[in-house]
N, C-alpha and C positions, 0 to 999 in steps of 0.2 A: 771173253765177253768184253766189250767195249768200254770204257766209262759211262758213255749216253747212255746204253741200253740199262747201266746198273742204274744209276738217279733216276731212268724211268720205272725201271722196278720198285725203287725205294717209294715212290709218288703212291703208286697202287697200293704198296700193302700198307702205307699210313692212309690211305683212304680208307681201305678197306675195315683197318682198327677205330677208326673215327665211327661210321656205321656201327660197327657193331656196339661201343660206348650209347650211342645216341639210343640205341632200339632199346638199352639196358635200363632207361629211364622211363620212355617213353609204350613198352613192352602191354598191355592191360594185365593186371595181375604181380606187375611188379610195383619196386620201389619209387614213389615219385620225387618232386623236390619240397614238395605240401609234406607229404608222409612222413619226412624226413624232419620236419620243423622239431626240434626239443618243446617237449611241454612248460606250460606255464609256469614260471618258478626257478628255471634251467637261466646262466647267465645268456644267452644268446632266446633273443624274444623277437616274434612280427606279429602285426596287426590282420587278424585276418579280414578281410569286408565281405559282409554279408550279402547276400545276392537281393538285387532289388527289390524282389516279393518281399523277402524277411525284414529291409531296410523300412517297407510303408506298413507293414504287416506292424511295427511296433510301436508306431504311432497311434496316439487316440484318434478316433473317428472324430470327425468335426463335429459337434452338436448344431441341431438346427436353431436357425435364424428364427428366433420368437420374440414378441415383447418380452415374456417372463423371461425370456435365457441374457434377453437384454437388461432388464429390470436388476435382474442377480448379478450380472457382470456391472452397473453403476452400481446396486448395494456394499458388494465384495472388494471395490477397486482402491479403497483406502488400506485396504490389507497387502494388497498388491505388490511387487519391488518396485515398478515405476506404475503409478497410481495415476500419472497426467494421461500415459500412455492409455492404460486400460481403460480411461475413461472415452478417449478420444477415439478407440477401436469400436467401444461401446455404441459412441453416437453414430458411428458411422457404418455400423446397424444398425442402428433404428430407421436412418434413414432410407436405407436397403429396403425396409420393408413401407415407407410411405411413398415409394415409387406408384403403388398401386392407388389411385385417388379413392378407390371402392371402398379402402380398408382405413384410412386415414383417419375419419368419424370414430370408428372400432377401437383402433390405438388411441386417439384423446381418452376418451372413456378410461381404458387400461393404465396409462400414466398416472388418471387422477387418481384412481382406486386402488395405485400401489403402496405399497412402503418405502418410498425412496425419500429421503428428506428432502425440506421442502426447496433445498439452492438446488438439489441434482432433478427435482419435480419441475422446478421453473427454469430451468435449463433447458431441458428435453423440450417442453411444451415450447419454448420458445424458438428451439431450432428446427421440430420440426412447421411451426405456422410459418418462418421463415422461408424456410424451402418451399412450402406449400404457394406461400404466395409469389414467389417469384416463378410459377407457374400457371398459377389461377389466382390472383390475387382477389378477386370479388369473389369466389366462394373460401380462400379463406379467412378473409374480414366475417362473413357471414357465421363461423363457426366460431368464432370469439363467444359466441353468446351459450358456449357449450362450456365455456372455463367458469367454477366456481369459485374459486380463491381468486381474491383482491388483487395480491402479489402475482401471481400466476396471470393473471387476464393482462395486469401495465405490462409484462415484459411480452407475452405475445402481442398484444397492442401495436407495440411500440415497433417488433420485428415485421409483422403485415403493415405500417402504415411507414415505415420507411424505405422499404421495398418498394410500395405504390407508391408515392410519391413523387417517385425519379420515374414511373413507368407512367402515372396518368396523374398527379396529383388534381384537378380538376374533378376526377372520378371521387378520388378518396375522398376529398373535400364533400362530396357531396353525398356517399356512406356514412361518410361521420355525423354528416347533422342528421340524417335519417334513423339512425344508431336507437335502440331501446336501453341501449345501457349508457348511462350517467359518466361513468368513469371516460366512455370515450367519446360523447360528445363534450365533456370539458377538457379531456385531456389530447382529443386526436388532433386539432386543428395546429397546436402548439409541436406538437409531433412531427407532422406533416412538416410544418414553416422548417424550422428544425433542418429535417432532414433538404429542402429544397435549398436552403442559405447555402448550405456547402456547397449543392453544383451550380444555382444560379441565384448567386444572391439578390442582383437587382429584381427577377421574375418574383423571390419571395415577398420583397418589400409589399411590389406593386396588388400581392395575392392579400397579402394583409394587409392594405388598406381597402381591397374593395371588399374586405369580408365586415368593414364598419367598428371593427373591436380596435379603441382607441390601445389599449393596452398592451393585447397583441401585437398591433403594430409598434411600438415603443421597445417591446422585445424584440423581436425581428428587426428592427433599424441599428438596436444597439449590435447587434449577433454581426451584422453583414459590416459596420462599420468597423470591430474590433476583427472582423477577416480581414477588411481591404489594407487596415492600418499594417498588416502584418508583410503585406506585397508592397505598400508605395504609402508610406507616409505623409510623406508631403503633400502628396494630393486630397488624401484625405484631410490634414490636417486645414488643408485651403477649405475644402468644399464645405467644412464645417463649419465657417466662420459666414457662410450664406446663410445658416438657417434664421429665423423673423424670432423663435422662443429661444429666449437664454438660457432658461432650465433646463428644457432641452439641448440646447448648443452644449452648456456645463457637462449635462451626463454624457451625451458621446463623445465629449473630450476625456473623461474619464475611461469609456470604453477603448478607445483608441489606446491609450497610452497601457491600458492594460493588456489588450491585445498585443501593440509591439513588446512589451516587456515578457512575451513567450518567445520573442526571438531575438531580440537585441537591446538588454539591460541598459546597457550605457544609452542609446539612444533614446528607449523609454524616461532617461533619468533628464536627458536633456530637455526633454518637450516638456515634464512636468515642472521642469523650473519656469517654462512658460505661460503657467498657467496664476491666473493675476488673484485667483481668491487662496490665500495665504493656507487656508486652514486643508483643501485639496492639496495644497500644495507637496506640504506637510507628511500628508496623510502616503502619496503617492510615493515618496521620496522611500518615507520609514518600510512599507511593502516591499517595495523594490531591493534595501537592501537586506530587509528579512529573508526574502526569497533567494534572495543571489549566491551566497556561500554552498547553499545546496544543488545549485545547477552547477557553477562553476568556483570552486573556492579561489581559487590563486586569481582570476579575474578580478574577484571581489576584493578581494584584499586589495589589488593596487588602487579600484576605484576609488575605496573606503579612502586610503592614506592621503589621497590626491584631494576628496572632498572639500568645500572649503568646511572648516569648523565652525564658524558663524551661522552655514547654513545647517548645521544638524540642531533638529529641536531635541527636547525630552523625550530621552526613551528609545531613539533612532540605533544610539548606541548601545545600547542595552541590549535590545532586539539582536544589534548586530552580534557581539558579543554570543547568545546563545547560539544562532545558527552557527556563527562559525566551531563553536564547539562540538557543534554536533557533526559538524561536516569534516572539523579536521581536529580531536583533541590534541592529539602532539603539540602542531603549529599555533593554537586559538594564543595558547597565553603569551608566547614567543613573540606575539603581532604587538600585543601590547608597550613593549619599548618603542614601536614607532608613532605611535601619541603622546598627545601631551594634554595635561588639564582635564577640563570636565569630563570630555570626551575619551581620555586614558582610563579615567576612574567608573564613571557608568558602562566603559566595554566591558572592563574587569567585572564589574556588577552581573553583569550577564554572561559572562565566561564560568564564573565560578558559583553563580546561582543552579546553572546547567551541573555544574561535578558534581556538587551538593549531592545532589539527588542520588548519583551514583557514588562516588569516590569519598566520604563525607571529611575522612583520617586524614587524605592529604588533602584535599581546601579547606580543613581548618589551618592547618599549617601555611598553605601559601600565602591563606589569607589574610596573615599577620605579618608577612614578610610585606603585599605590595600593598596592601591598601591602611594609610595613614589614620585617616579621620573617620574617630568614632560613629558617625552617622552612617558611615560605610561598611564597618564593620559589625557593624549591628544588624544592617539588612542582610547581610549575610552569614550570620551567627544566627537570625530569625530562623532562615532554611534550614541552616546546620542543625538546631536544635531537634525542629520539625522531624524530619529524613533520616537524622541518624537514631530519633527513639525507635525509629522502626524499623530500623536494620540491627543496630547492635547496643541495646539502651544501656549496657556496664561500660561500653567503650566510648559511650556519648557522658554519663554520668561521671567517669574519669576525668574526660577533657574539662566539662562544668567546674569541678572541684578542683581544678590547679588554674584558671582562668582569673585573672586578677578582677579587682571590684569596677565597674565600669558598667557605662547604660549599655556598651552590646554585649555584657555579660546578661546583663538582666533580659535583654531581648531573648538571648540565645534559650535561656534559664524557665521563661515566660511560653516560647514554643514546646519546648521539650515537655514540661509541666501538663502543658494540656494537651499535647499528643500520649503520655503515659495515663492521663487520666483516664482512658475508656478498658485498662488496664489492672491499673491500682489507684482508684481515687486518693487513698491515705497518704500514698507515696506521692504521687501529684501533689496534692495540697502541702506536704513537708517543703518540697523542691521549691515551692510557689512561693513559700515564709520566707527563702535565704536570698529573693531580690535585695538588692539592694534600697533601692529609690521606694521612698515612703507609699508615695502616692501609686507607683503602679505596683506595689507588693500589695497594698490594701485594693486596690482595684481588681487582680489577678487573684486575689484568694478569695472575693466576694463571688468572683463570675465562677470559678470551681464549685465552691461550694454549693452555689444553687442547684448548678446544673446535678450535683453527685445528691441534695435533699430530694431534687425532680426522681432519680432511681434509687433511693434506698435514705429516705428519713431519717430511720432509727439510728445509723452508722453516721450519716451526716453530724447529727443532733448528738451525738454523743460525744464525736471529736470535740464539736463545738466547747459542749462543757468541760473538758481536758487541757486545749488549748490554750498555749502560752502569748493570751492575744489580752489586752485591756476589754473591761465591760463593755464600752460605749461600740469599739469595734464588732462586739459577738452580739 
């Protein structure tokens, strides 16, 4: 036999042994390669998957879309792992089921009649009038008059007549004075302006003056002015300077500048130094940098350092001082090397009035390191005193009793004293004796003691006779 013929032969009979291998698995009644898995527990494990009957078979059935299954699901949703979620899945069934306008009257009723509290009650009512009315907004203005609760009727109120507004305000305007109910003839027109300032604020103006309500329209002027300042200042800031009433001229200068100061501090800060009555001036200046450290700290910080000092009033610093502490406590006290004078001392003021509250252990400590002069130290021994009886009154009475003799001793001594009074009046009144300073030790123990004869006489009056006070005092 040839070679060829023998590798042909050899081809066949491993064909042949392959077949039959394959039929040995695949045979009915024999072994498979499933059969074959080791059980549960054995080192070698697979996943079996379940055939898709079994896979929906072990799912819960949907429950149907009802108010009540919606009612329970906002009741239950605080329970929930994600609680915003569950809420938001919630409303977005309810509104599934106000698709139907037949049924919508039906659900009001069921909202009010539930158990849901009253934020997740005035929620619901308010999301679905909203929907409603951006559908039919004139029938659902008309079913406002179906809401019982105060709270409940503003916030639908406010979702129907801001909805109309932008679709017919004209219409609304003219539901609203028609309206049986008080809350929204007083409050829909204001509503209405409101919602039209944002898309068209000139259309509002001109709507509030022909409605004749001088006040309204003084709202609505300020509203569109404090928008346009936030787009083009300068033009505004021109067009303002045409109006005939100065009181008027003064307040939209105010509104302007308040409006830019939601989008550009330093530029709000600039226009108010332009304004010629000292005490607005003032006024705008200390807001501005009250507000600044919390939108932008490190902004704030360079503006503050760059300010002139001359132009900071009383208090400007102070202000600053707390927000920045709140916005950055690390950095707040570290800013303070880059002052100098008043202005170093009143930030401090306000940096460590803000710890007080919180940290009392360490701003007593600091507060002896930077701030020199006893006037200073006393206002903030006053806090200290206050804040820390009510955090930790043995750790605040420690500090008191190693605190050398001194008026912010007495100040500190003086809070403490009557924050522990509603406590231990007796203890109080003792703390009250170890002032120092004649006149406010006798001052300080006159005002205790009244207030402790006002709840308990007999306790008062009896100290009184104990104590190691002169006649004329007691």
């Amino acid at each position: 036999m040839s070679t060829r013929s023998l590798t042909f032969l050899i081809w066949i009979a491993l064909g042949v042994l392959l077949g039959l291998l394959v039929g040995e698995f695949i045979r009915p009644g024999r072994k498979s390669l499933q059969a074959s898995t080791p059980p549960i527990g054995t080192t070698q494990t697979r996943h079996q998957v379940p055939s898709t009957a079994n896979l929906y078979a072990a799912l819960p059935a949907p429950s149907e879309t009802t108010v009540e299954t919606v009612v329970a699901s906002l009741r239950d949703a605080g329970l929930a792992v994600s609680p915003n979620r569950e809420r938001t899945e919630a409303m977005r069934r309810l509104l599934a089921l106000t698709e139907d306008p037949d049924s919508i009257v039906a659900i009001i009723h069921q909202i009010q009649g539930s158990d849901l509290t009253s934020t997740d009650r005035a929620r619901s009512l308010s999301m679905i009038f909203k929907h409603w009315a951006g559908k039919d907004p004139s029938a659902a203005f008309g079913a406002l008059e179906l809401v019982d609760d105060e709270n409940d009727l503003r916030q639908a109120m406010h979702s129907v007549l801001e909805v109309w507004a932008l679709a017919n305000h004209d219409a609304a305007l003219t539901a609203v004075k028609a309206s049986a109910l008080k809350q929204v003839v007083d409050d829909g027109p204001h509503i209405i302006l409101n919602a039209l300032s944002d898309a068209d604020p000139e259309r509002a103006l001109l709507v509030a003056r022909s409605l004749g309500d001088e006040k309204l329209t003084r709202a609505v002027h300020h509203q569109v002015v404090a928008k346009e300042a936030v787009n083009d200042m300068a033009s505004t800031w021109a067009g303002l300077s045409r109006i005939d009433d100065p009181d008027l001229q003064a307040s939209l200068r105010d509104s302007a500048i308040d409006g830019l100061a939601n989008k550009d501090r330093a530029a709000a800060l600039a226009y108010a130094e332009k304004l010629t009555d000292s005490v607005k001036r003032q006024s705008h200046v200390r807001t501005i940098f009250r507000n600044w450290p919390l939108a932008n700290a490190e902004e704030a910080r360079k503006a503050f350092a760059s300010y002139p000092a001359t132009s900071l009033t009383d208090g400007v610093a102070f202000d600053f001082g707390q927000s920045m502490n709140l916005a950055e406590p690390q950095q707040a006290l570290a800013f303070a090397d880059l002052l100098e004078g008043d202005v170093r001392d009143d930030y401090l003021l306000g940096v460590l009035t803000e710890q007080a509250i919180k940290q009392p252990a360490e701003t007593a400590e600091i507060a002896s390191q930077y701030l020199q002069e006893d006037t200073h130290l006393a206002r903030i021994y006053q806090h200290l005193g206050e804040s820390w009886a009510g955090k930790d009154e043995y750790a605040a009475a420690e500090w008191l009793s190693q605190l050398p003799s001194s008026a912010a001793r007495d100040q500190a001594v003086s809070s403490f004293s009557q924050k522990l009074f509603s406590i231990d009046p007796e203890r109080a009144v003792q703390w009250a004796m170890s002032i120092d300073g004649e006149q406010e030790r006798t001052t300080h123990i006159e005002r205790l003691v009244e207030q402790w004869q006002a709840t308990d006489a007999d306790a008062a009056n009896d100290w009184l006779e104990q104590a190691n006070i002169v006649p004329r005092q007691r």
